[in-house]
N, C-alpha and C positions, 0 to 999 in steps of 0.2 A: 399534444398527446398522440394523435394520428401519427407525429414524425417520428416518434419513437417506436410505434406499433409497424411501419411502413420499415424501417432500420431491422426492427428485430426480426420480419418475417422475409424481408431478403438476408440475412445474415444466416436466417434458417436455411435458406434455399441453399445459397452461396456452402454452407458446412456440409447439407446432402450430399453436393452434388461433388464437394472437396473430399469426402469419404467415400462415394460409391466411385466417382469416375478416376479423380485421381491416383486411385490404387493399382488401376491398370496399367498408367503410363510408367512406364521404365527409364524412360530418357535420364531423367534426372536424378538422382539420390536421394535428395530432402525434399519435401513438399513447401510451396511458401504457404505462411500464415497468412489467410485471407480476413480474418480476426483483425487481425494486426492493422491490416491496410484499409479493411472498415474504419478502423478508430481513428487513424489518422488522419484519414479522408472528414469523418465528421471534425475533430478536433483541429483541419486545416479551413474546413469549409465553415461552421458554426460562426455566429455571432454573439452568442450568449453562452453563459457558464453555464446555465441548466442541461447543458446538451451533455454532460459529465452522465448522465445517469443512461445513457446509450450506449456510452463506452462502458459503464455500469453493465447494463445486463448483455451486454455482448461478450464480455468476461463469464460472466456467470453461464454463459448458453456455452461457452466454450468449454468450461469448469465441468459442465455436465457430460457433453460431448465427448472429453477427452479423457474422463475417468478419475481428474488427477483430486488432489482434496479441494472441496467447496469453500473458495475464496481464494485460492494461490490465484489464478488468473484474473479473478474477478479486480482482485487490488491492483493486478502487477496493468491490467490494460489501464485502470482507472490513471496510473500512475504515470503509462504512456500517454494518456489523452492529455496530460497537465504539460508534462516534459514537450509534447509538440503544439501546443498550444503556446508554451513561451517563445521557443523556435521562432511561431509562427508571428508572435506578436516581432521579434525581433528582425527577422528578414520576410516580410511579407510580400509575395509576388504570387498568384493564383494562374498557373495554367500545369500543364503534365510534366512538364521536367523539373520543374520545384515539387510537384509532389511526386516524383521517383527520389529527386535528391533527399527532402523527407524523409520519405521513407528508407532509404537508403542508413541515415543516420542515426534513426530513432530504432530501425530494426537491429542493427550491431549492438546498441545498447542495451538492445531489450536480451537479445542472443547473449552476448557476454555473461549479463545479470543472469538469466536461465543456466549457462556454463558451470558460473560459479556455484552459482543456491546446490543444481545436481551431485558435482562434482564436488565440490567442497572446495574447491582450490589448489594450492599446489603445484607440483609438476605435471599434472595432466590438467588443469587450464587450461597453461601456456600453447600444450599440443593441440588447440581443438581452436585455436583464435580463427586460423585458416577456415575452419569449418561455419563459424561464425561470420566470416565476411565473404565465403561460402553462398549461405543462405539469406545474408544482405542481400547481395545480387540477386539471387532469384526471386525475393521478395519486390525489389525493385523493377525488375521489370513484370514481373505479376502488378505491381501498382502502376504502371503504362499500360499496360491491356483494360485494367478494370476502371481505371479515371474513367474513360467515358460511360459505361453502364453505370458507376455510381453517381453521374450526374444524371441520366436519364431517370435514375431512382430520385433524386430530389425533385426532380423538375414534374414527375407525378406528384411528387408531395404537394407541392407549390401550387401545381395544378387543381387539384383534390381543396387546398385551403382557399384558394380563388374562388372557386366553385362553390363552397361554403358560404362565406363572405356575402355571396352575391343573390343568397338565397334571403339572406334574412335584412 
């Protein structure tokens, strides 16, 4: 219960600080989805399917955040947390450049699927793939900076349940 209460209140931080600071920088065009690379991080790192309900309400914090109607995201992360979960089951290796690659794969699909749903399809899809593989990349290397704080984050969890444990 702690792991999800520890997920949800850094995913809080992580969205603050991706809406008040990131508004500033100019560099870039699109923002990466920090959402996104939350989920896949737990759905690369998890051992158990119960962890589906963190990508659960980190949709939903996102749902809230972003305005859009209550559930579009909530589904679509739940949906990414399965889809890289099989991934994961299927080529398994655990360090930073498997989870940029990752992320990297799982974020085109999710872009695409978002492309379509908005846009309807059509001839302006087709113009906007660039744009989607676009914001792959920067979500990919946004998941190379954040690997290691999101392991810093579990490893208080770990810490926090050891401590626990050892109490009783």
């Amino acid at each position: 219960m702690k792991k999800y209460f520890i997920f949800t209140i850094s995913a809080l931080i992580f969205l603050i600080s991706y809406t008040l600071l990131l508004k500033y920088v100019s560099i870039i065009k699109t923002k990466p989805d920090i959402i996104l690379i939350m989920v896949i991080y737990v759905a690369v790192t998890s051992d158990k399917d119960t962890d589906i309900f963190i990508a659960f309400s980190l949709g939903y914090l996102f749902d809230i955040f972003s305005g859009s109607t209550i559930g579009f995201f909530t589904m679509l992360r739940t949906i990414t947390y399965l889809m890289t979960r099989f991934f994961n089951m299927k080529f398994f290796s655990m360090n930073a450049y498997f989870f940029m690659l990752i992320t990297f794969a799982v974020s085109i699909l999710d872009s695409i699927y978002l492309s379509y749903h908005f846009l309807g399809g059509g001839y302006r899809f087709f113009g906007i793939i660039w744009d989607c593989i676009y914001l792959s990349l920067i979500n990919s290397v946004t998941a190379l900076i954040m690997y290691p704080l999101l392991e810093r984050i579990e490893r208080l969890y770990l810490k926090v349940r050891e401590e626990e444990q050892g109490r009783y």
